[in-house]
N, C-alpha and C positions, 0 to 999 in steps of 0.2 A: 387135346391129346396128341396129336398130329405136331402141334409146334411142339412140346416136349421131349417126339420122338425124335424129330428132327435137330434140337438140339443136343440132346444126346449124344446122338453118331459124329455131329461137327466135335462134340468134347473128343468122343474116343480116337479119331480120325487126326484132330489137332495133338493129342496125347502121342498116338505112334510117329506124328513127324518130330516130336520134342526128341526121341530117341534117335531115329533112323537119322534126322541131317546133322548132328555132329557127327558120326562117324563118317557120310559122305563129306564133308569139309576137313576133316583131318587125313581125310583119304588124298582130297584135291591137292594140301598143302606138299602131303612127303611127294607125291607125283611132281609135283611142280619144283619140285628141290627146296620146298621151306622145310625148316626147322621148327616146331612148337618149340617155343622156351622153357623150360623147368626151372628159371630162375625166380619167379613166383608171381605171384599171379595179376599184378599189375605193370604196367611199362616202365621202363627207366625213367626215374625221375630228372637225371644228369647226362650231360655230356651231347645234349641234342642242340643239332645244327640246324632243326626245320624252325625254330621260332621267326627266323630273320630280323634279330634283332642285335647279332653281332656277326663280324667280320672272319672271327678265328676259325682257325682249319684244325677242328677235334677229329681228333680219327674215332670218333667212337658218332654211328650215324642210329638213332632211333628215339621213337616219340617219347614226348614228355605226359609226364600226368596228368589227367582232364579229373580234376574230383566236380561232383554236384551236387545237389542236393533234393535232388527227386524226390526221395524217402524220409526226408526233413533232418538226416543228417550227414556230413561230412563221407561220401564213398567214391572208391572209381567207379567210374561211366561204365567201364567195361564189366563191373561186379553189379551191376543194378539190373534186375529183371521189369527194365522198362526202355521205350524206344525214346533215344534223348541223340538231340543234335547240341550242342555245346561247342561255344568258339571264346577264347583268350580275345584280350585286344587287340592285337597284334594281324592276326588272324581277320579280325571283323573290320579293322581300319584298310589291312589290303584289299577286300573285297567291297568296301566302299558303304560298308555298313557303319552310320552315325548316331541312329537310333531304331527306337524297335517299328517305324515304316517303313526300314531298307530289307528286314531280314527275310522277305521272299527270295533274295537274289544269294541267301546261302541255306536254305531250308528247304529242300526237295518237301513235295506235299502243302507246301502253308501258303497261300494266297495272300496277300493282305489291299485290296479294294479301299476305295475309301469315297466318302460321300461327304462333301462341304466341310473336309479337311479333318472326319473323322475315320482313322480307320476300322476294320470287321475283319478280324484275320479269321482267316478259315483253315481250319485242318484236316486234310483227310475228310472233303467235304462239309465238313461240320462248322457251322459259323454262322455268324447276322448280318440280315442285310439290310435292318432299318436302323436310323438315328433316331431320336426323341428325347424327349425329357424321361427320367428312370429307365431307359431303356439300356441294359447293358451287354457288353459281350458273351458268345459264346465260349470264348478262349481267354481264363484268367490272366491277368494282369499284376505280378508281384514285383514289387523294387525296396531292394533290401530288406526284406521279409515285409512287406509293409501292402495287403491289396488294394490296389485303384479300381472302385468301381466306376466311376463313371468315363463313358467311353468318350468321348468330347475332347479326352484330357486323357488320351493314352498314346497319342504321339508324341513321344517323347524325345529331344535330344539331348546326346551327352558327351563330354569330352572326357571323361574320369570313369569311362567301365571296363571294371574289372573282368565278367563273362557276361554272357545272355546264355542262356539254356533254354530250348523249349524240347517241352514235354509232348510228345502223341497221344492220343487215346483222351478217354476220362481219366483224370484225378479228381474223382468226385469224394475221396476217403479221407485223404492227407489232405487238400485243397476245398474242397467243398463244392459249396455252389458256383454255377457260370464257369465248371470248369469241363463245360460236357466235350468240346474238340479239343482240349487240351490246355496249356500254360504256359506261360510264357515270365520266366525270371531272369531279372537284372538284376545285379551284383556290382556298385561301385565300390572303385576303391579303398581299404582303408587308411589313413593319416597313418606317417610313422614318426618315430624320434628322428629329433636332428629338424633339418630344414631342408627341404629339398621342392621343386615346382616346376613347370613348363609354363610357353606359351606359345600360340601361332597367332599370324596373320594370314588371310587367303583373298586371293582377286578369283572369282569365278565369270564365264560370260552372263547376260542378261546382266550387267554393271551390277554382281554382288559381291559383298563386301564380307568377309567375317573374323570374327575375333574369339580367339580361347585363353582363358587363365587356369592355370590350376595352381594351388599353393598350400603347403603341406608343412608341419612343424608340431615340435613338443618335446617332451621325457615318454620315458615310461609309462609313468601313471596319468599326464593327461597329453593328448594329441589330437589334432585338429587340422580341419581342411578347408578350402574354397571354391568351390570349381565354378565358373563363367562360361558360359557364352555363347555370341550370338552372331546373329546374319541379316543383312538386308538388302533386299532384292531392290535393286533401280526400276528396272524395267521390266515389263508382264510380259509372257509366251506371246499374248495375246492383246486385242482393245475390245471394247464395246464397242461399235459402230453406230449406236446411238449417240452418243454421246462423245468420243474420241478418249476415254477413257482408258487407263491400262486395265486390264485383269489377269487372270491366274498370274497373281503375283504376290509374293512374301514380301510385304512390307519390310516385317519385323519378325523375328524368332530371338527369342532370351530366355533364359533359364540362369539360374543361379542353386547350388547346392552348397551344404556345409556340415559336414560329419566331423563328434566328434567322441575319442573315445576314451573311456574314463574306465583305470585299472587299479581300484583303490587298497587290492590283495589278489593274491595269487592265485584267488577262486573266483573272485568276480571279474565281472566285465560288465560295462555299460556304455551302451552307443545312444548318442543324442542325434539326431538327423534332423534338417533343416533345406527347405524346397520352395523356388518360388520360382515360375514361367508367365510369357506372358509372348500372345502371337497376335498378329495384327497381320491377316491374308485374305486371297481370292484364290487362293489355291482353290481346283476344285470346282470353278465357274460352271453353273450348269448352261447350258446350252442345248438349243434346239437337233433333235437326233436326227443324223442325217440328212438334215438342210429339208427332210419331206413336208409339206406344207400340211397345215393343220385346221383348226377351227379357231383357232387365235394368229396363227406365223402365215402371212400373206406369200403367194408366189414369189418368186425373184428375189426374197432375200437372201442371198450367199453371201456369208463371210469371206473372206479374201482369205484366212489362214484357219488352219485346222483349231486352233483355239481361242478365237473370236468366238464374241456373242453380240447380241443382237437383241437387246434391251434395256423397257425403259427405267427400270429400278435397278442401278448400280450395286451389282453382287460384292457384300462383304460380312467377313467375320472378325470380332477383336474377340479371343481368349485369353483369359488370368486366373490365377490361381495357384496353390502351396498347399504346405502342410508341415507338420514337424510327429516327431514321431522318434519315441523312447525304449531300447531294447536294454531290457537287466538280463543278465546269463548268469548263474550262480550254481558251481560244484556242492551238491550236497553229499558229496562220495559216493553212495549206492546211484545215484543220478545225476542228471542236471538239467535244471530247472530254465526257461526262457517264458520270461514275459516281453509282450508286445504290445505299445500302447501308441495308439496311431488319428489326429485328426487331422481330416483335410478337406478342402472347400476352392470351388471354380466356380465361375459366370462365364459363358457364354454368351455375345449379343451378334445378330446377323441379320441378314436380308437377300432376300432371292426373289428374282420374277416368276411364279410359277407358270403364267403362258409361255413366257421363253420368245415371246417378240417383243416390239419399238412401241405398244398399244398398253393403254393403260387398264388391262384387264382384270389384274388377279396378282397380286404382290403379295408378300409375308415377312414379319420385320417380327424375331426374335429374341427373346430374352429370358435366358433361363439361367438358375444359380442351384449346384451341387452342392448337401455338405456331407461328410459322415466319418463316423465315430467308430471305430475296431479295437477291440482286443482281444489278444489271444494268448493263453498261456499253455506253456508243454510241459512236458517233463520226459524226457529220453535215456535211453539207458547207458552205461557207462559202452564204447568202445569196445573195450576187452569181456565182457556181459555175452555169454551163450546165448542168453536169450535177447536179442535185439528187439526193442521195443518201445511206442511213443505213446505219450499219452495226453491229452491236448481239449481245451475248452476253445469257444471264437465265437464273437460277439459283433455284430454290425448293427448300428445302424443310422439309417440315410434319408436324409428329405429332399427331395428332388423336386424343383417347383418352377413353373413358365409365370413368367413375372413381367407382362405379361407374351402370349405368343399372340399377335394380330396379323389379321385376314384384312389388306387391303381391299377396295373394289375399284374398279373402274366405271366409264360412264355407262360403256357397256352390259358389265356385267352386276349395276346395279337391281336388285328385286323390283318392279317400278310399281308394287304395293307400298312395300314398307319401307321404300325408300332406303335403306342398312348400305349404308357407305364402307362401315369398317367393322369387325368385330374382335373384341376381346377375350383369351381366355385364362384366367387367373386361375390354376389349378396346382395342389402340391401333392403329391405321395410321400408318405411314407413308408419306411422299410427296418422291421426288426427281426433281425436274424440269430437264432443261438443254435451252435450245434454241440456233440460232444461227440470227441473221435479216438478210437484206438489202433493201433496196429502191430502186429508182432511177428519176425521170423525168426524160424528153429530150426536146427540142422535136424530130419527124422531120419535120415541114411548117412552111408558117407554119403559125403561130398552133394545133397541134397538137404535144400533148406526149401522148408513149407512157410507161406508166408498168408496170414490171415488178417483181415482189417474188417471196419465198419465205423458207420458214421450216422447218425441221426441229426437233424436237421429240422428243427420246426422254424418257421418264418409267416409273417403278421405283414400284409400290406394293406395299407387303407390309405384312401382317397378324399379330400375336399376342394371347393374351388365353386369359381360364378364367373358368370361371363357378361361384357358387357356390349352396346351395340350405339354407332354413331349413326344418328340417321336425320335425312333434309326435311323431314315433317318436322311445323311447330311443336308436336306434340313430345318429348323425350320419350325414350323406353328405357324403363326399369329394368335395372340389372336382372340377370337369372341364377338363382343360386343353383348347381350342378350337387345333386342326391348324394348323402357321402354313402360311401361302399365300401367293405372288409372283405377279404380271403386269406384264409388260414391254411397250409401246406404244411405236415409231417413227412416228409421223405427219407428213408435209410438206402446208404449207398456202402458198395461194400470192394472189397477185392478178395483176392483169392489167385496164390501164385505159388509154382513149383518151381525150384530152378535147381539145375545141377552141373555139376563142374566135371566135364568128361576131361581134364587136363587143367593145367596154371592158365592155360591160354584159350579155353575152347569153353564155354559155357550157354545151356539152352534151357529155356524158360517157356513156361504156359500158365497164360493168366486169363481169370474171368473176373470184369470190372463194370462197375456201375456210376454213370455222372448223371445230374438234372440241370437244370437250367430254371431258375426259377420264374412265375409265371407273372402278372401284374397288370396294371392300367393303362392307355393310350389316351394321355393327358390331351393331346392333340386333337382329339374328336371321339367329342362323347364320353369319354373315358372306359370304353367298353373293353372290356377284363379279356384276357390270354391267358393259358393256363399253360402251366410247367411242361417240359420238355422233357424226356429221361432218352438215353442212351446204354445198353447195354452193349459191350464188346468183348470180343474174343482175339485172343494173340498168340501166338508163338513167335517164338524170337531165338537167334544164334549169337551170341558175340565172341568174337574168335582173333585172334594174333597169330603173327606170322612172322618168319624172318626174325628174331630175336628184336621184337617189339617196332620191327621197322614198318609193318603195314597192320592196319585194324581191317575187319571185315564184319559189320552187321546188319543184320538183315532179320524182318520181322513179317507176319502176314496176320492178317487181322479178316473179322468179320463183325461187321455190325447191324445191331436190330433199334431201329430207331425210332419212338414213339412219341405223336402228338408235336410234330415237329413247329418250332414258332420259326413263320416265315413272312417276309412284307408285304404290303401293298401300300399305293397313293392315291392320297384322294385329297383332291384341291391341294397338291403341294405339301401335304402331311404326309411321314412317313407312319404306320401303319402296321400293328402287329396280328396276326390273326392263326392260329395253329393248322396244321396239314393234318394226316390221317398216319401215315406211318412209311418208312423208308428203308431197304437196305442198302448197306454197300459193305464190297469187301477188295482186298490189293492186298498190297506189298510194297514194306522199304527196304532199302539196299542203299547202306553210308559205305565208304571207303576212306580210309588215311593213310597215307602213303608216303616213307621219307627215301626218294627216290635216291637219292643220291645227299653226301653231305651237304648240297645246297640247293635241294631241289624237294620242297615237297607237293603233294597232291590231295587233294579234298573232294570229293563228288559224290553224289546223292541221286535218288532218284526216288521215284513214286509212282506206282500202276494202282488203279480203283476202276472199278464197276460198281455203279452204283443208280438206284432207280426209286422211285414212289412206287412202294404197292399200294399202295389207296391213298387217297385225297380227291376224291369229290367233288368237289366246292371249290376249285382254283379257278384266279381269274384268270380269265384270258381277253382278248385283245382285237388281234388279228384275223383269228378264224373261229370267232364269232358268228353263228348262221344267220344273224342280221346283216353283218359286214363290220368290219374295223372303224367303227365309230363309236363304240362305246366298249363297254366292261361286260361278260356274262361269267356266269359259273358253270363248268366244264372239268371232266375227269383227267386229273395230270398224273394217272396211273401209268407204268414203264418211262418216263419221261426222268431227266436226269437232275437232279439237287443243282441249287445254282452255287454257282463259284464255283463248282467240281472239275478238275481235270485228269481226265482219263492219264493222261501219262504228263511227269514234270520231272525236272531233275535240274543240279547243280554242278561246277565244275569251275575249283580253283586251283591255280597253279602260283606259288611264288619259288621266283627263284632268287639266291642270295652270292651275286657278285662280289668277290672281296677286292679289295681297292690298297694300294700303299699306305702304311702309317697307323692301319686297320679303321679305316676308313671303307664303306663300301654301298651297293647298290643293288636294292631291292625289285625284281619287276614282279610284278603282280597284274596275272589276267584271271578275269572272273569272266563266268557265263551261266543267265539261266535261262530255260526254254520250256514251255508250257504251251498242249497240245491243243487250247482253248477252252473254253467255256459258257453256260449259258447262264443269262444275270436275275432268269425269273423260274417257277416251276414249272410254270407253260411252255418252255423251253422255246418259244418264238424268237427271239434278239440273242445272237451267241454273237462271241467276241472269238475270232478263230484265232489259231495259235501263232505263237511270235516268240522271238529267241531276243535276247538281252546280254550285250555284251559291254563290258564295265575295264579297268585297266588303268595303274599306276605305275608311273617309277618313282624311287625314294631312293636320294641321296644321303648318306650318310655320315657325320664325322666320326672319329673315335670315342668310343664312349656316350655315344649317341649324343654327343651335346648340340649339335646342329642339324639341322637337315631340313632338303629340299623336295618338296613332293608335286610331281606333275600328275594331274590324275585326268580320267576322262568316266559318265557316265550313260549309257544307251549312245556307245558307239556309233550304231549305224540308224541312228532315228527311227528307231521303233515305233509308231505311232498305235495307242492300244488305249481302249476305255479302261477309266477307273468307276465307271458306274454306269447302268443306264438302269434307266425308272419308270416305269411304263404308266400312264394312267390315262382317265378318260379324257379323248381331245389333244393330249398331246403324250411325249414322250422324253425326259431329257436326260443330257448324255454331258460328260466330264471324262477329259482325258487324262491321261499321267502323264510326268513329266519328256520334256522332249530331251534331244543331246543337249548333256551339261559337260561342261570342263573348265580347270583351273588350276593356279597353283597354289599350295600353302609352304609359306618358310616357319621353321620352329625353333625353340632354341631348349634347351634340358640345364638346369642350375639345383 
């Protein structure tokens, strides 16, 4: 009764700031000498000088339109009651963003960590921090309407995008499952008529090489693309000093795309999509934590450089993988209809020392292959329709299987019973997921529209597999077949939003949302089942213009009740899923856009959270263990803060746009983001303290953009900052990000 009441009051409480801060923001603006626009309720679509992507001197200075697609159709950012960071290409190239593991560096709140080159973005606390086979993100993963589950294979790069947009909050309604911290959408390109392409070359330090194509042509009715390309790293950050080996180094990164779009009447549309990547890395090299000496890592071994390792199984990952994937759009006049038909399939193969020293202790040499199957069909309401509304089926599903994952042994750490040199685990899950979702908003006041959804969600996983065992007795051991096991999950998630238009330019929102996280097996040991995550949130939100559309202003505050949380653990070098007890957190974002001047605009972001376990129990701990830090116990990580969480982050881009003779001219672009630390477990023992990241291009240009010259540079001042540490018994290992990168690319536009 006690939580009801209390949520209650947070409702009525969030209800009177919905009211009370637009008038103090419309108050700030006429004080400060702005102007609300009455020109209507979105920004100029023309005459803006902040793109930097030409030379001319328009006298006419303000932003351009940001449409997205949060609500799964076509709107302004500034008209959607929801917290959306959204960047054009233009935008995410000066900031040094190439795919979706750069976009912490323009996304106040989002983390993105990564572990043996997969990453876990986090939002607003919320996000995963193990890898495995079936294991997927907290934060969806969509590329051109098309979702990727599996996380393995969501680093993604690209030279053909059109926007990235990521969502805050759960989109557990419109989006589904695995979208409990939020979403994350890429948008490439589409092919036009005519013929038109780019392409670059770039030299970066560490002797990398890289190459982009893009190439585009057709009519009308059919049009088609290409895009390319790739990168390869000479030399590693680092060596193995076992062996004088390079590591943390990118061999190879390739990707290839090709969209194409088919308009065979003036109602339809059909996009055929085509994807195929393939990486060959040590990004990511685990390594011994802090050089502190263990039960396997002998004193005195120091690396000579901060991304050295010191082992006898040479760390490596090769990834591959594709997909193609069919979108029909079809005017039925009262609606319009979009089907989505999508397969796609990766393997993984790797290997990592899990002692993390020169001693043949305890190795693991992987191999796992994703596939799965989506579709999804909608049906939305026309545009000019009072009552805006979607209506929508989605269909998954995925077999996810370790083919096999082996547990090396060493002489060591042989059983000296049973002699078990190696073992084997041939294990598959599968996943069948159908939901059916609605949503609808309706103006019930002026200038307030009520906005109502819901989603159901049943989902089917089951498990088979056996394990095998290599052992020095004459005697063989008989495989073991591993018990199969079923869980069945019902889940309804819903929203529920108010938004009202106190002006063209000043609009304030309160919404009550629901995401899960779906629950599954730990293929990697035992196969012992995690159950479902849910997240309930609360928000209030402002989005507001100024200046006759020359600065944005928003700003949201959120509270969150977080239940059953799936958090990690390691054990023998498997990462490990097992649920927490419950957690809140609650903050604040504040984006800004700003066209300072005709050639100057400005971007910055930021994020404040508080956020804690109220119960969990059963966390492991480490450290301060009343044995001593030698082993693992269980221990209450109650007030203790969610890992990845940073209490305060923020973002800050500047370009500016020199014009040059012949209209020719010169882009500078400085970016910076800063995050006030974090800690990587819920035992909050190992934090990563805070570090500031600064990034920065010039871009030369010719008329018409047909050439140009870009010098860029990234982590300016050698940041040096974990990308993961992993605590488990006996030892601890730890993987950094990248150190200072710089380079130049020349381009050419045909």
């Amino acid at each position: 009764m006690e939580s009801k009441k209390s949520r209650f009051k947070l409702l009525c409480g969030m209800l009177l700031a919905l009211w009370v801060a637009p008038e103090f923001a419309y108050a700030q603006a006429v004080l400060a000498g702005g102007s609300p626009s009455a020109e209507g309720a979105g920004p100029a679509q023309s005459g803006s000088s902040t793109s930097g992507s030409s030379a001319s001197d328009s006298s006419v200075v303000s932003l351009e339109e940001i449409v997205i697609t949060a609500q799964r159709r076509k709107e302004n950012l500034q008209s959607v009651p929801v917290t959306v960071t959204a960047l054009a290409a233009q935008p995410l190239a000066a900031a040094g963003v190439s795919g979706t593991a750069d976009l912490a560096n323009v996304v106040s709140g989002l983390t993105m960590p990564q572990s043996q080159g997969t990453p876990q973005p986090h939002i607003r606390g919320v996000g995963n921090t193990a890898i495995g086979t079936g294991i997927e993100n907290s934060v969806a993963l969509y590329v051109d309407g098309v979702y990727h589950g599996s996380a393995s294979f969501s680093a993604l790069s690209f030279n053909n995008i059109a926007q990235i947009e990521v969502e805050k909050g759960p989109q557990g309604t419109l989006y589904g499952r695995n979208a409990t911290g939020g979403l994350m959408q890429v948008t490439t390109q589409d092919p036009r008529p005519g013929f038109s392409g780019s392409a670059t070359l770039g030299y970066e330090n560490y002797n990398t090489t890289t190459q982009d194509l893009y190439l585009a042509g057709g009519s009308n009715i059919v049009a088609g693309d290409f895009a390319f390309q790739s990168s390869q790293q000479g030399t590693g950050w680092g060596r193995n000093l076992y062996n004088g080996q390079d590591v943390n180094k990118e061999t190879l990164d390739l990707s290839a795309r090709s969209k194409w779009i088919i308009t065979p009447g003036e109602d339809t549309n059909i996009k055929v999509i085509f994807d195929y990547g393939k990486n060959n890395s040590s990004i990511g090299s685990l390594g011994n934590y802090r050089n502190g000496a263990n039960s396997f890592y002998p004193k005195g071994l120091t690396p000579t450089s901060t991304f050295d390792v010191y082992t006898n199984q040479q760390p490596y990952r090769f990834k591959q993988g594709g997909g193609a994937s069919v979108q029909l759009t079809q005017d039925l006049g009262f609606a319009s209809l979009q089907d989505t038909v999508a397969y796609r399939q990766d393997s993984v193969n790797g290997g990592f020392d899990v002692d993390l020293g020169p001693n043949p202790n305890l190795a693991i040499i992987t191999s796992t292959a994703d596939s799965q199957f989506t579709e999804e069909l909608q049906l939305l309401s026309q545009r000019s329709s009072s009552w805006k509304w979607v209506a929508g089926v989605f269909f998954y599903h995925a077999i996810n299987a370790n083919d096999p994952g082996t547990t090396n042994f060493g002489a060591t750490s042989v059983n000296p019973t049973t002699k078990v040199t190696s073992v084997s685990n041939y294990a598959s899950e599968g996943t069948v997921s159908t939901a059916g979702y609605g949503q609808v908003t309706k103006e019930v006041l002026r200038n307030t529209d009520l906005t109502l959804g819901v989603r159901f969600t049943g989902e089917t996983r089951d498990i088979s597999g056996y394990s095998t065992r290599v052992t020095t007795l004459p005697t063989p051991i008989a495989p073991t077949t591993v018990p199969s096991a079923s869980q069945k999950t019902n889940t309804p998630t819903w929203r529920i939003a108010l938004d009202h238009k106190f002006s063209d330019t000043i609009m304030a929102y309160i919404s009550d949302s629901r995401g899960f996280k779906s629950g599954g097996y730990n293929l990697s040991n035992g196969n012992a089942a995690y159950a479902p995550e849910k997240l309930d949130a609360y928000e209030i939100g402002l989005k507001t213009e100024f200046y006759d559309h020359r600065v944005t202003l928003n700003s949201s505050a959120f509270y969150y009740d977080y239940k059953n949380i799936q958090v990690s653990r390691f054990v023998n070098g498997a990462a490990l899923i097992y649920n927490g007890a419950a957690a809140t957190a609650f903050g604040m974002d504040i984006d800004v856009t700003a066209a300072l001047s005709k050639q100057l605009i400005l971007r910055a972001g930021v994020e404040l959270i508080r956020d804690y376990f109220d119960s969990f129990p059963n966390a492991d701990f480490f450290l301060t263990c009343p044995s001593g830090p030698t082993g693992v116990c269980s221990l209450s990580a109650a007030g203790k803060a969610l890992p990845q969480t940073s209490a305060a982050s923020g973002t800050i881009n500047l370009d500016y746009l020199m014009p040059l003779p012949n209209n020719a001219g010169l882009n500078f672009d400085l970016n910076a983001a800063i995050n006030s630390g974090y800690y990587f477990a819920p035992n909050n023992e190992d934090h990563q303290s805070g570090y500031g990241l600064l990034n920065g291009s010039i871009r030369w240009f010719s008329a018409g953009n047909r050439y140009e010259a870009r010098l860029w540079a990234k982590n300016l001042t050698n940041e040096i900052y974990y990308f993961s540490v992993n605590q488990s018994p006996g030892s601890t290992a730890a993987s950094f990000a990248a150190p200072r990168t710089f380079g130049i690319t020349l381009g050419m536009k045909f």
